[in-house]
N, C-alpha and C positions, 0 to 999 in steps of 0.2 A: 698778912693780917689775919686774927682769928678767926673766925667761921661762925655768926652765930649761931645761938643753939636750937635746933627746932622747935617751936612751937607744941608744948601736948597736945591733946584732941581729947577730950572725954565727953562723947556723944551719952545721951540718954537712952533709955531702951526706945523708945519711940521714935527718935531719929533711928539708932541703928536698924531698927528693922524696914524704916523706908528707907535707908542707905542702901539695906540688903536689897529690897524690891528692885530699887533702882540699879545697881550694881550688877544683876543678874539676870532681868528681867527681859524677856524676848522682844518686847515691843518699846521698850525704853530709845529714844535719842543716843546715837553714838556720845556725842558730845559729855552729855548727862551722866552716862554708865562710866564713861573714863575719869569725870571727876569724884563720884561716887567710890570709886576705887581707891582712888587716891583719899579719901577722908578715911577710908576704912585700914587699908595697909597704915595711916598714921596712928590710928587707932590704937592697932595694934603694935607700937611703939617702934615702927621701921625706921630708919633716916631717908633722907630724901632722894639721897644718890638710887639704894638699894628701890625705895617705889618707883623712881624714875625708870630702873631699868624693866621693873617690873609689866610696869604699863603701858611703857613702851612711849614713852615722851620726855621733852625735855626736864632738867632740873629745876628752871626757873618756874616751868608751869604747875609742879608739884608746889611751888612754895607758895605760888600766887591763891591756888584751893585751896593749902592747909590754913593759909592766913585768913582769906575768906572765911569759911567755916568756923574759927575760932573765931571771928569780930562776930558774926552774922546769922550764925547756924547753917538751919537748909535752907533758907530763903538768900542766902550768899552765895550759894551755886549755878543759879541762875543767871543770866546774860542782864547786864546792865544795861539800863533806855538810851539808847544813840539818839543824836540830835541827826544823823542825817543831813542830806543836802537839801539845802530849804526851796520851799516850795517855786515853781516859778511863774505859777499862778495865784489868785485872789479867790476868794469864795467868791466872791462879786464878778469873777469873770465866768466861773463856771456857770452860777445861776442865771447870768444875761444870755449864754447861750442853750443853756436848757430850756428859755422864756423864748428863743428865737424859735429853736426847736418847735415849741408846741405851737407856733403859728402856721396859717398853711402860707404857702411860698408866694402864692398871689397874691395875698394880705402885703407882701412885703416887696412889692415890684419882682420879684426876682418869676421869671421864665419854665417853671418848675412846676412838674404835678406833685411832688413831696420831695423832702428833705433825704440826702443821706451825708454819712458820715464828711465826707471828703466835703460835699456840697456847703454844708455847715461850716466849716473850719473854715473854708472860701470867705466865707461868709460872712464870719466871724472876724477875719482880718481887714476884710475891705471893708466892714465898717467901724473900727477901729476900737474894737473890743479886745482883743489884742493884739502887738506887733509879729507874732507867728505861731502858729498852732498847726499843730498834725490831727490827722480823721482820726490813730488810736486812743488822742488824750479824748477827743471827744466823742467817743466810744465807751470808754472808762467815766465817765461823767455821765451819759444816758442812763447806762446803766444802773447805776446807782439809784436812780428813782424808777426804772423798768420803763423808759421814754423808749420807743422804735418808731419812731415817725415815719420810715421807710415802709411799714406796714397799714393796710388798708382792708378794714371789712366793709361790703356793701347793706343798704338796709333799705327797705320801702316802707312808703309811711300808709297807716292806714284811712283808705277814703271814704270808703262803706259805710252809711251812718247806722244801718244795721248788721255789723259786724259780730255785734256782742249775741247778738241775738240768733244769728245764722250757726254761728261757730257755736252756741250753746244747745242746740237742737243737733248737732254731729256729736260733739264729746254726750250727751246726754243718751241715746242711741249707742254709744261706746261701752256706756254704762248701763245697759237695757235699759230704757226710761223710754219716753215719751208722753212729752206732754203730761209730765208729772206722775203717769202712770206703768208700773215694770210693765217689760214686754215677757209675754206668755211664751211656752215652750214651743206652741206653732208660728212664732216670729222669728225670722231671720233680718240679718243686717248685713248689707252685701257694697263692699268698694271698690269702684269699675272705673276703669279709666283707656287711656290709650299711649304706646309706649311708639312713637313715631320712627321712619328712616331707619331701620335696624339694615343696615347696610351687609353685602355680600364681599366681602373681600375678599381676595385668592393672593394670598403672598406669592411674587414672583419665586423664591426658593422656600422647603420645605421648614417649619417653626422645628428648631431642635429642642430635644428636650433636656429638661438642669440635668446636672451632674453633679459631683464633687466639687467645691469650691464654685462652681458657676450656675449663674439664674437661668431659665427659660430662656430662650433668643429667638426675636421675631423680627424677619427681615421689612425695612422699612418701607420698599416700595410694592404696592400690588395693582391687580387688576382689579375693575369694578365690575359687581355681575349684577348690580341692580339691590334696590330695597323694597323693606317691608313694613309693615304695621302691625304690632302683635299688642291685643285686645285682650283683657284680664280683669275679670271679678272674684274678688276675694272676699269669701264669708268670713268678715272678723271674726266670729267667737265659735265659729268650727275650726277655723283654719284650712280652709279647703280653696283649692283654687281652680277657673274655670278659665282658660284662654284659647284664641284662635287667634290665627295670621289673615292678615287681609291686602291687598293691595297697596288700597290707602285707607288713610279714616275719613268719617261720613257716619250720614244718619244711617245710611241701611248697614253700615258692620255693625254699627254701635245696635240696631233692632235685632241685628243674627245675634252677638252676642247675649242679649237681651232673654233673646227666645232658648237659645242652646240653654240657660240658665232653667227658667221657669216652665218651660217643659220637660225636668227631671224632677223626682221627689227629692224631698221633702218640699220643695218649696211649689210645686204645682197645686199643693193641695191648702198651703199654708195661709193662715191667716191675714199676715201680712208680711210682704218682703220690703224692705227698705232699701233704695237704691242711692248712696250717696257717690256724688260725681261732683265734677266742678264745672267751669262754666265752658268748657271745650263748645266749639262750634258742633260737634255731633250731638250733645245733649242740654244746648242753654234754654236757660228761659222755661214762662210756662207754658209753651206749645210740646215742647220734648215734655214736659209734667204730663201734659193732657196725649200726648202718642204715647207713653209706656202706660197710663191708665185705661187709652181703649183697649190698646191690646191686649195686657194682665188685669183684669180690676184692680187686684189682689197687693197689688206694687205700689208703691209710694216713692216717688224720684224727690231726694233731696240734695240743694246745692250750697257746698262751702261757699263762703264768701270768697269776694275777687280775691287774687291775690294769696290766696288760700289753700293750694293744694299741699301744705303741709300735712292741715288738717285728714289728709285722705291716706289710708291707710294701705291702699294696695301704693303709692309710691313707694313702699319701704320693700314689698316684694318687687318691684321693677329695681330697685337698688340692687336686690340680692341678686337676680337675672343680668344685670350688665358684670358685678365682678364675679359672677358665677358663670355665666353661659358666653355673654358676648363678648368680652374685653379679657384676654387679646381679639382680636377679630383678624379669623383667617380659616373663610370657608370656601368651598371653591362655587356655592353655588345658592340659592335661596330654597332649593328643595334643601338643602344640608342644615340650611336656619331654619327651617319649619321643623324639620326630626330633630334638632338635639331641641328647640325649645318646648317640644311634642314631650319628650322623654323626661324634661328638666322638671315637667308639671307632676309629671306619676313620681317621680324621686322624691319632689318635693312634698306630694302629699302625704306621701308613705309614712313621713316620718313629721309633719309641722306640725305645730306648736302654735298657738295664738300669740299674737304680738302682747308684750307688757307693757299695754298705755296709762302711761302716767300723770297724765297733762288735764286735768281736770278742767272746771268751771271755775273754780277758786284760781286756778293759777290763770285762765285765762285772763279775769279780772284785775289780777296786779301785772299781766302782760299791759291789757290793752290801759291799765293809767299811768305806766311809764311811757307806752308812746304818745300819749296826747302831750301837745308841747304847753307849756304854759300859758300862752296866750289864746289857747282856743279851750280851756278849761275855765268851770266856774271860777270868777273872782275871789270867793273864800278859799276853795280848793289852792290854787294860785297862791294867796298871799302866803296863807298857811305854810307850804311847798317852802316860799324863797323865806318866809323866816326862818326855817329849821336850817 
């Protein structure tokens, strides 16, 4: 039988030149570039045997792109919508288990502190949402709305009916203020606290150090040689820092540290020192206000609200001291944690920098009206809220 006749091609210059793109193009689809070729070899008035061998494909497939391209253009070279194997879920089964998902497990009889993938699918069958389901399908279905039920943050609620007011006299202080008034070049502002248990480890074999390809290695079991308590006040807006090791904590480290502070200048002489602390048993209440007042006049003890040692600014340098100094922990001795956190103070002041607090007054305010729950807020506050 005769052979039909090839098909012409007379692409326009704007096709040819995304034919060329595509046809030669380093980051193009295999797929794409091989048909590309084949629109352009016919182009150029080949038969189809001779672009077959060219391109290194069958003859059928050349004829199936040249005919494409002529019905279609360049929107004919592209892969046609598959119908696929049909789904063998419902939207309706997905979303009843997404809806199960977002319960907690006790709401739902089940035995469970949270939900995970496999638990779900369980879950999901024996209540007869559907005849069988796998943890990946519904993995692939969490997802999709960013559900991880298996995840858990902890949070505390605020008790302090003077919270607003405590926390606004620390950030205020952060921002030299008080009591509406800037603090003068002879005021400092100083954040003290206590870093408990810094424990003496002595790894039973010596901590090797990285190499090539390999981290750190610290052997898991050691000896105890006993702990410590190391005592730190930090001048926010010098950046300087004041620490001792103590036994334990108590009133009298907390009055050493106190004294080591305000018997050095600038602050022996200084107008007023600010002492914000929290409500530790070395310094609560106003009986610690009135023992740092006989002692110093000069000193003003103020205290974050409960729950609040965010607010306190030497936690961020006790952060910097555990993944800096103490963790790994593998000392042989508590004289060896007094010298390296001894050394870790002169390093650190050599070169600190004031923290960059960012946490205003304003932002405390829309902290603390997201935590109030609904029903312990104003009535209009409330309705307002659940209409929006």
């Amino acid at each position: 039988m005769p052979v039909a006749a090839a098909r012409p091609i007379s692409p326009t210059a704007t096709e040819r030149h995304r034919l060329k793109k595509a046809a030669w193009g380093h980051k193009t689809e295999y797929r794409l570039r091989v048909r590309a070729q084949i629109v352009l070899h016919a182009a150029r008035g080949l038969p189809n045997a001779r672009i077959a061998e060219r391109v290194g494909v069958h003859v059928d497939t050349v004829r199936t792109w040249r005919s494409r391209f002529t019905e279609l253009g360049m929107p004919g070279l592209a892969d046609r919508k598959r119908t696929g194997r049909p789904p063998s879920f419902t939207p309706l089964q997905a979303a009843q288990v997404k809806a199960l998902a977002c319960q907690l497990p006790a709401e739902t009889g089940t035995p469970l502190s949270r939900w995970t993938t496999p638990e779900l699918a369980r879950e999901a069958v024996k209540r007869g949402i559907a005849p069988f389901l796998s943890a990946s399908t519904v993995r692939r279905w969490l997802a999709r709305d960013a559900l991880k039920p298996w995840q858990h943050r902890s949070w505390i609620f605020i008790t302090d009916p003077q919270f607003r007011a405590k926390a606004a006299r620390v950030l205020d202080l952060y921002a030299r203020t008080w009591n509406g008034e800037p603090l003068g070049a002879d005021e400092f502002v100083v954040s003290a606290d206590e870093k408990t248990s810094i424990q003496a480890r002595c790894r039973c074999h010596p901590t090797l150090a990285p190499g090539k390809a390999r981290a750190m290695r610290v052997n898991h079991t050691y000896g105890r040689g006993g702990a410590l308590a190391y005592l730190a006040a930090y001048d926010v807006h010098h950046a300087k820092v004041f620490g001792r090791t103590e036994p334990r904590t108590g009133i009298d480290p907390f009055k050493a540290l106190v004294a080591q502070v305000m018997s050095q200048e600038p602050y022996a002489s200084a107008k007023r020192v600010f002492w914000i602390v929290d409500n530790g048993s070395s310094h609560r209440g106003k009986k610690a206000a009135d023992r740092l007042a006989a002692a110093f006049p000069n000193s003003v003890l103020v205290h974050t609200p409960v729950h609040a040692s965010w607010l306190n600014q030497v936690e961020i340098f006790f952060s910097v001291v555990q993944r800096k100094v103490v963790s790994p922990n593998d000392f042989t001795g508590l004289s060896q944690v007094r010298d390296r956190l001894r050394a870790f103070e002169d390093r650190y002041n050599a070169t600190a920098q004031p923290f960059q607090w960012k946490f205003t007054a304003s932002d405390l305010d829309d902290l603390h009206g997201q935590a109030r729950p609904a029903h312990r807020r104003p009535p209009e506050e409330a309705s307002v809220e659940l209409a929006a």
